[in-house]
N, CA, C and O atoms as a GROMACS GRO file, in nm:
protein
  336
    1UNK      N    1  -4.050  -7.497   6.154
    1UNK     CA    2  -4.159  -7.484   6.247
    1UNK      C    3  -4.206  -7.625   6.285
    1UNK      O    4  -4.189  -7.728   6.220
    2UNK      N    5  -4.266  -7.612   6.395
    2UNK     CA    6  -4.321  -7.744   6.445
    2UNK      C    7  -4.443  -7.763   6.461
    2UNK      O    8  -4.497  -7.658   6.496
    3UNK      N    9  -4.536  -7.876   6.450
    3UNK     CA   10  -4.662  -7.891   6.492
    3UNK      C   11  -4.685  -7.974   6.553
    3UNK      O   12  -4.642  -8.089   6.543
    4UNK      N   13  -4.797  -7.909   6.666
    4UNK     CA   14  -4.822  -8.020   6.802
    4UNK      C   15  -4.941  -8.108   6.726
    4UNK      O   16  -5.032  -8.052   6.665
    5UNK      N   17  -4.926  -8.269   6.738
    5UNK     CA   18  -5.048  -8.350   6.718
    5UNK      C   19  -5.153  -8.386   6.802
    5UNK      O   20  -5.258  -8.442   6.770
    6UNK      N   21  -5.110  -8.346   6.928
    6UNK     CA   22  -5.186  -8.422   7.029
    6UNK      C   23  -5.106  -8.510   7.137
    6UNK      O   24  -5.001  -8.563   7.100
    7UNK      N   25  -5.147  -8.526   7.258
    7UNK     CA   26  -5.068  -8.549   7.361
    7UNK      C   27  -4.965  -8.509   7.339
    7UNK      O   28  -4.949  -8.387   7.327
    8UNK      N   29  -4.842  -8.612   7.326
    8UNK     CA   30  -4.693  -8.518   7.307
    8UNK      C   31  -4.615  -8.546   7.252
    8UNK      O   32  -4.497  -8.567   7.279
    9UNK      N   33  -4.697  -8.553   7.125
    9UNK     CA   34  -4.648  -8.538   6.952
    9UNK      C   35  -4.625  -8.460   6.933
    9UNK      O   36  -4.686  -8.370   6.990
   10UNK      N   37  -4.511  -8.423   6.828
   10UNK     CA   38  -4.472  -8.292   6.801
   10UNK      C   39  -4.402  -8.375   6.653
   10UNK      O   40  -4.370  -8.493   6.639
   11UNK      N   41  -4.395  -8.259   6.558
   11UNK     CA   42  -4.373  -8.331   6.432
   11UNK      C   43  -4.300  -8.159   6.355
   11UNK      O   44  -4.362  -8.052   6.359
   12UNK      N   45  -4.189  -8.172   6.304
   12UNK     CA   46  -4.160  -8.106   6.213
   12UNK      C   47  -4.248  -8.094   6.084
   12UNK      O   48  -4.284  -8.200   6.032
   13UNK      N   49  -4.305  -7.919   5.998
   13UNK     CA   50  -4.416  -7.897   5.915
   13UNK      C   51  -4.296  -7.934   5.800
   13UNK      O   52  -4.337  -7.996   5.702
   14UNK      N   53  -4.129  -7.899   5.805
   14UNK     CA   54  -4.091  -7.977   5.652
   14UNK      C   55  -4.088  -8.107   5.641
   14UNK      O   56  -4.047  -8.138   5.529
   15UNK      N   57  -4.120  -8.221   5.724
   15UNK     CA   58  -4.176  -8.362   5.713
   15UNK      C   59  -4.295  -8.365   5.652
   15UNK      O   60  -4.328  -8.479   5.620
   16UNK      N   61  -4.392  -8.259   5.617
   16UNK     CA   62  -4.554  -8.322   5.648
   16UNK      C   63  -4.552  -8.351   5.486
   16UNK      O   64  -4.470  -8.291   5.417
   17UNK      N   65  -4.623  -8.424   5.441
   17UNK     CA   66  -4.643  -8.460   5.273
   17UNK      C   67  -4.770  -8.392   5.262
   17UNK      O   68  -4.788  -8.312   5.171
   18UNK      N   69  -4.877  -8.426   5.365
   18UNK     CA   70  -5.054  -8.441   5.382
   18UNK      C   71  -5.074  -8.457   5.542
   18UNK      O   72  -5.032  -8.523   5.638
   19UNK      N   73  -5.182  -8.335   5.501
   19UNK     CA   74  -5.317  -8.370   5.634
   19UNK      C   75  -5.423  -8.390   5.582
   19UNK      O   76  -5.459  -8.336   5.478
   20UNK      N   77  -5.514  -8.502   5.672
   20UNK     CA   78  -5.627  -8.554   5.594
   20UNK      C   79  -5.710  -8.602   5.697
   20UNK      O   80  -5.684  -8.689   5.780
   21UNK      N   81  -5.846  -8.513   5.678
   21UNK     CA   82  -5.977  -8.565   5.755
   21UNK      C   83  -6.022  -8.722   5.734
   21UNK      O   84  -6.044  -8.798   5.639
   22UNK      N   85  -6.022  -8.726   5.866
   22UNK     CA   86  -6.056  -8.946   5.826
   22UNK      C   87  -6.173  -8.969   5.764
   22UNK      O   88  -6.187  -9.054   5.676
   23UNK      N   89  -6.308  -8.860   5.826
   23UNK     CA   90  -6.379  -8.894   5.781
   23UNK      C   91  -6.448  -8.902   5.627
   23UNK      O   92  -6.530  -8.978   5.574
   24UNK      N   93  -6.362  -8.767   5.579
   24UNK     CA   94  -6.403  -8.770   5.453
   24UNK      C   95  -6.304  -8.879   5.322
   24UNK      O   96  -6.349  -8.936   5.223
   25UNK      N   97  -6.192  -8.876   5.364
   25UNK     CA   98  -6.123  -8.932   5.282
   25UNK      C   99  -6.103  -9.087   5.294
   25UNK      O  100  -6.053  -9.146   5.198
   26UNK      N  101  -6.152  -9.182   5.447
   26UNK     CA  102  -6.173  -9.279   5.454
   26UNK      C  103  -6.308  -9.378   5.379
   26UNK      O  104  -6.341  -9.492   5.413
   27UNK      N  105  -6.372  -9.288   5.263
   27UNK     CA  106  -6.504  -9.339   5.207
   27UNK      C  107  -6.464  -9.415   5.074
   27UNK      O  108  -6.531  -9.473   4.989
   28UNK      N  109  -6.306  -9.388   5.092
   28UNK     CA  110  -6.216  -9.412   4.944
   28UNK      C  111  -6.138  -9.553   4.961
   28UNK      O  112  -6.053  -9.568   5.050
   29UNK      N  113  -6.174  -9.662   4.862
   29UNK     CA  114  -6.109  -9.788   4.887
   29UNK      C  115  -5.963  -9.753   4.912
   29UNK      O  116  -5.895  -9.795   5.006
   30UNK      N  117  -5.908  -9.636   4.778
   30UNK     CA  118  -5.705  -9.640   4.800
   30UNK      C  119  -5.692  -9.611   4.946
   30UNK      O  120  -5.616  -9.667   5.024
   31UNK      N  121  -5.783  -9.510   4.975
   31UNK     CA  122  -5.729  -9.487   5.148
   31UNK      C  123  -5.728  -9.609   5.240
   31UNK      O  124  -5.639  -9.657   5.310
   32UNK      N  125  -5.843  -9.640   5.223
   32UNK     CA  126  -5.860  -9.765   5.356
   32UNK      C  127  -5.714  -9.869   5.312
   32UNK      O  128  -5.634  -9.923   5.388
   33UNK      N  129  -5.719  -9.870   5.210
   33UNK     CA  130  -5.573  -9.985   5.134
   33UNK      C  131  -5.432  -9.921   5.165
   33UNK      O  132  -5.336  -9.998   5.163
   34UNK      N  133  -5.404  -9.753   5.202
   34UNK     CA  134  -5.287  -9.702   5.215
   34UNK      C  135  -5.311  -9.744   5.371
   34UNK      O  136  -5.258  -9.846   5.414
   35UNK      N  137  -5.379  -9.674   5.440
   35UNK     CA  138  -5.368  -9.670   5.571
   35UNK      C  139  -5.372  -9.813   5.617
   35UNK      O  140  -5.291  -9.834   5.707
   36UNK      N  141  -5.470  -9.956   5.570
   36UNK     CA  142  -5.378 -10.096   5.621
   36UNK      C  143  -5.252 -10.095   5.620
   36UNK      O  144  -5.178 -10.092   5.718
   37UNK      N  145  -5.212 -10.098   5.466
   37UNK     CA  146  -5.087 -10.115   5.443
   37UNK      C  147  -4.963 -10.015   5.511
   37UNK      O  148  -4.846 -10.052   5.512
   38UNK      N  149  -4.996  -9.922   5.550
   38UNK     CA  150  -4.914  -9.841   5.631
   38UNK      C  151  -4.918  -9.936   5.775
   38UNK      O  152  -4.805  -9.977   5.801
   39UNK      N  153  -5.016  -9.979   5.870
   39UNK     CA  154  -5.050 -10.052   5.952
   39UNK      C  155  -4.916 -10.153   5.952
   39UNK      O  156  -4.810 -10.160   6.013
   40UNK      N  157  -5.007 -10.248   5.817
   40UNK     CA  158  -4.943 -10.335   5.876
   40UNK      C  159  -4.784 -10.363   5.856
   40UNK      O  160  -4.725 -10.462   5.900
   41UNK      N  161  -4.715 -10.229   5.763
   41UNK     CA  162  -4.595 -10.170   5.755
   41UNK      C  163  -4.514 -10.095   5.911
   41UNK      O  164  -4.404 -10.040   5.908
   42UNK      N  165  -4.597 -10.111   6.035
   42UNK     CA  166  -4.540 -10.084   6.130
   42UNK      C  167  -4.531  -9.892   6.099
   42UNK      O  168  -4.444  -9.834   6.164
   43UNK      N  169  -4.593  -9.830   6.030
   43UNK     CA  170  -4.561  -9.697   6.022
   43UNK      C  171  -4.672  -9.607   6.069
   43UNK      O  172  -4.682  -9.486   6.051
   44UNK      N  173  -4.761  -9.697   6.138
   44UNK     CA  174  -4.884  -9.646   6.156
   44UNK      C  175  -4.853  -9.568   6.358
   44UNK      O  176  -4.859  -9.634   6.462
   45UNK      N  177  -4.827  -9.434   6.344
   45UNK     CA  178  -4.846  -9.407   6.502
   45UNK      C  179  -4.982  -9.346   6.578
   45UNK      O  180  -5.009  -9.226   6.562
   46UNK      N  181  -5.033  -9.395   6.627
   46UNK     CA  182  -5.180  -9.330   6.688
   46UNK      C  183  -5.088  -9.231   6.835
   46UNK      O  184  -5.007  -9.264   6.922
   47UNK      N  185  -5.155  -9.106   6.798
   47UNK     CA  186  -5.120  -9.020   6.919
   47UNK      C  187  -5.214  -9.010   7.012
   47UNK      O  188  -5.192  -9.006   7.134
   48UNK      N  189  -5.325  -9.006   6.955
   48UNK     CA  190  -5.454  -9.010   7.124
   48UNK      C  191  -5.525  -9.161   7.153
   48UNK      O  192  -5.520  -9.272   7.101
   49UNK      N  193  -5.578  -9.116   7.238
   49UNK     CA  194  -5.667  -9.289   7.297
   49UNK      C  195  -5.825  -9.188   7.204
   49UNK      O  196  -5.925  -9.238   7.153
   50UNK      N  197  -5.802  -9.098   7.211
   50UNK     CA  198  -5.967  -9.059   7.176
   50UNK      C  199  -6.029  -9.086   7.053
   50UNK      O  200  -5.981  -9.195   7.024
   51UNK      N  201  -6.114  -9.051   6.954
   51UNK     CA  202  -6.215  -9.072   6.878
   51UNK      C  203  -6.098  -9.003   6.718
   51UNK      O  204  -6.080  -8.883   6.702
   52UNK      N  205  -6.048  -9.089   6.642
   52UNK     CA  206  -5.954  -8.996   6.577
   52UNK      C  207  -6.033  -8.907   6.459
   52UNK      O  208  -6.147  -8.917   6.414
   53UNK      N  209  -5.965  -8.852   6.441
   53UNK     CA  210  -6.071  -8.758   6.287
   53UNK      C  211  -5.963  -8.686   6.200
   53UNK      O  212  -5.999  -8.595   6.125
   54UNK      N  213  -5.805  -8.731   6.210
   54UNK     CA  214  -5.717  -8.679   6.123
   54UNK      C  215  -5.618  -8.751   6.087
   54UNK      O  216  -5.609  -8.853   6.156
   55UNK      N  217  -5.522  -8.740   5.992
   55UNK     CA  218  -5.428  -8.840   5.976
   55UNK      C  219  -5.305  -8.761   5.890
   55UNK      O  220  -5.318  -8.704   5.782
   56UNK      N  221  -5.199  -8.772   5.960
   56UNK     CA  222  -5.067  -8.700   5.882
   56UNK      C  223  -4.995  -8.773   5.828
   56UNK      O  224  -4.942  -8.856   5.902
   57UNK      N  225  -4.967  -8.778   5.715
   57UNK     CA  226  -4.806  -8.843   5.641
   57UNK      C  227  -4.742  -8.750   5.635
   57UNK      O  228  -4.745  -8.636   5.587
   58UNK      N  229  -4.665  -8.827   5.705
   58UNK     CA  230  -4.452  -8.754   5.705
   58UNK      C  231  -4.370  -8.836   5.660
   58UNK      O  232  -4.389  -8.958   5.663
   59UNK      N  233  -4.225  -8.755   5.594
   59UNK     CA  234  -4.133  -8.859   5.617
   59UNK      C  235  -4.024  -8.835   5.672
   59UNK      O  236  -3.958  -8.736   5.639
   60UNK      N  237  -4.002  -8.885   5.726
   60UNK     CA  238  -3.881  -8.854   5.878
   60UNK      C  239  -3.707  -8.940   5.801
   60UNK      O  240  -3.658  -9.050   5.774
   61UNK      N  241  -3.697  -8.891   5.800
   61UNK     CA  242  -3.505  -8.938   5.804
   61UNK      C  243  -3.584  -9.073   5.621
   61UNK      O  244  -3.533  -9.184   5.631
   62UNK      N  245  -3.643  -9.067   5.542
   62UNK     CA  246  -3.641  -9.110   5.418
   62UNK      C  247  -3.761  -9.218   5.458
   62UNK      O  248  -3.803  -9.294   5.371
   63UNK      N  249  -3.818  -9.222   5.602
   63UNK     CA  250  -3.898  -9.368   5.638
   63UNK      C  251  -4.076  -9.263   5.630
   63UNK      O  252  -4.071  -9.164   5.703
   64UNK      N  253  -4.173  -9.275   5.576
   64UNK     CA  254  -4.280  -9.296   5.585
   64UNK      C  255  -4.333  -9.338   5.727
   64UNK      O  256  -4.312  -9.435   5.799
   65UNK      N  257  -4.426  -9.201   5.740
   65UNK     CA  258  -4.474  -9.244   5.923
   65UNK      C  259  -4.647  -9.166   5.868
   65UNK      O  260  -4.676  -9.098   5.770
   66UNK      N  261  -4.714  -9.207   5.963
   66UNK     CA  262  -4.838  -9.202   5.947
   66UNK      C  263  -4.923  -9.226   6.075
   66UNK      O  264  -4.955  -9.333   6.125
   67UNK      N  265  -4.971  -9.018   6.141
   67UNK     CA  266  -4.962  -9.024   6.261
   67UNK      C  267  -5.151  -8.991   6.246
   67UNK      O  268  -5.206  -8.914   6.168
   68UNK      N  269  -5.210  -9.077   6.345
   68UNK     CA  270  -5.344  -9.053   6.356
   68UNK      C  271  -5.390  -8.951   6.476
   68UNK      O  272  -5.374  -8.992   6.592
   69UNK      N  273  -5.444  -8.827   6.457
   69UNK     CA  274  -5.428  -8.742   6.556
   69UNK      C  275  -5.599  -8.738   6.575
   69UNK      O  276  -5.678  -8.764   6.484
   70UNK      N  277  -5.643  -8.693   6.731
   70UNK     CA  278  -5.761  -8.656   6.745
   70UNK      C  279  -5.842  -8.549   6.726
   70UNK      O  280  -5.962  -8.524   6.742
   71UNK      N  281  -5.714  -8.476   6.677
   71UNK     CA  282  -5.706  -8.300   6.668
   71UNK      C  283  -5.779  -8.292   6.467
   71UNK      O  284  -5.727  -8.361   6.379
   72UNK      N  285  -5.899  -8.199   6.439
   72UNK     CA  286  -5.957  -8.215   6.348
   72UNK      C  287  -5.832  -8.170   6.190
   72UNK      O  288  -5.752  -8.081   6.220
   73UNK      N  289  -5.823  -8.204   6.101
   73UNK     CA  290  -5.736  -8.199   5.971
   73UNK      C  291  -5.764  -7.997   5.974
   73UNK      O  292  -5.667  -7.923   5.989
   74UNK      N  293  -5.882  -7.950   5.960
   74UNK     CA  294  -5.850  -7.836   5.960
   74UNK      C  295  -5.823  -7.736   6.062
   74UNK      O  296  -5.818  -7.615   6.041
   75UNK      N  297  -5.806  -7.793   6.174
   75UNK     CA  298  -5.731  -7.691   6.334
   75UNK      C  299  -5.587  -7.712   6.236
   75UNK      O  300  -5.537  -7.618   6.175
   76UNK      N  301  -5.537  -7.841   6.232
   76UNK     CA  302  -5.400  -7.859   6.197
   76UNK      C  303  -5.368  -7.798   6.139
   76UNK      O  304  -5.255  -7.750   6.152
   77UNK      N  305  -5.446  -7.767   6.045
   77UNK     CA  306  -5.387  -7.661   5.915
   77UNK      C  307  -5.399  -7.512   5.957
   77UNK      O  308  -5.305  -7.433   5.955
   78UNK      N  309  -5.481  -7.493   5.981
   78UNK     CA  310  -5.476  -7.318   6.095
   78UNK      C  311  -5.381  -7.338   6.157
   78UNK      O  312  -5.302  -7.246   6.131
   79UNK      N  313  -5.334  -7.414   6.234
   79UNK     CA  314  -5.179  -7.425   6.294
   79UNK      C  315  -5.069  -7.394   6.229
   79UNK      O  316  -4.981  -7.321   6.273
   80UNK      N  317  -5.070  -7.450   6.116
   80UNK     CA  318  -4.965  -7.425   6.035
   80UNK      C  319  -4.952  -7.271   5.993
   80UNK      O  320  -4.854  -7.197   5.992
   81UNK      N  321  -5.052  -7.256   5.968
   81UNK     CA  322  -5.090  -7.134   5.894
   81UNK      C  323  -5.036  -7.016   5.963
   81UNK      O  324  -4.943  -6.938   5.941
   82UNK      N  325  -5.144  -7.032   6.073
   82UNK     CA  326  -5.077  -6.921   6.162
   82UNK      C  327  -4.929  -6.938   6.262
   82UNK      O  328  -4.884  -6.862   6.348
   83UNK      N  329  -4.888  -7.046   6.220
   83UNK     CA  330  -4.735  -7.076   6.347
   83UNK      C  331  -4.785  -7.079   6.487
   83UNK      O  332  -4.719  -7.052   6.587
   84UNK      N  333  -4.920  -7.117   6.480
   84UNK     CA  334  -4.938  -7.152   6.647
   84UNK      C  335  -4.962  -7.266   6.698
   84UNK      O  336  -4.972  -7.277   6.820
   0.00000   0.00000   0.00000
């Protein structure tokens, strides 16, 4: 199955490791320290220009990607849920 991130992202659900609300889980030093270091690892993809509030780790072909979506952590997961 697939899930849409926003604009026209699309991401395979057997890639996903984690979905994660920015706002709650960005209050955490390891996060702010994964998500630089993902940055400045070049693995960091932003899918919208808008206000973000979610964040997916995948891993695609063995590489670590880390997609910032505008779409909230729990729509995503109702997505999944229901295959829509």
């Amino acid at each position: 199955m697939y899930l849409h991130l926003g604009e026209k992202t699309v991401i395979r659900t057997e890639e996903i490791i984690g979905i994660f609300d920015l706002d709650n889980t960005t209050l955490s030093k390891h996060t702010r320290n994964f998500l630089a270091e993902s940055e400045k690892n070049g693995e960091v993809i932003n899918v919208s220009f808008e206000l973000p509030k979610s964040f997916i780790v995948c891993v695609e072909n063995e590489k670590k990607k880390v997609y910032i979506s505008q779409i909230a952590a729990s729509t995503l997961y109702k997505r999944i849920r229901t295959g829509k």
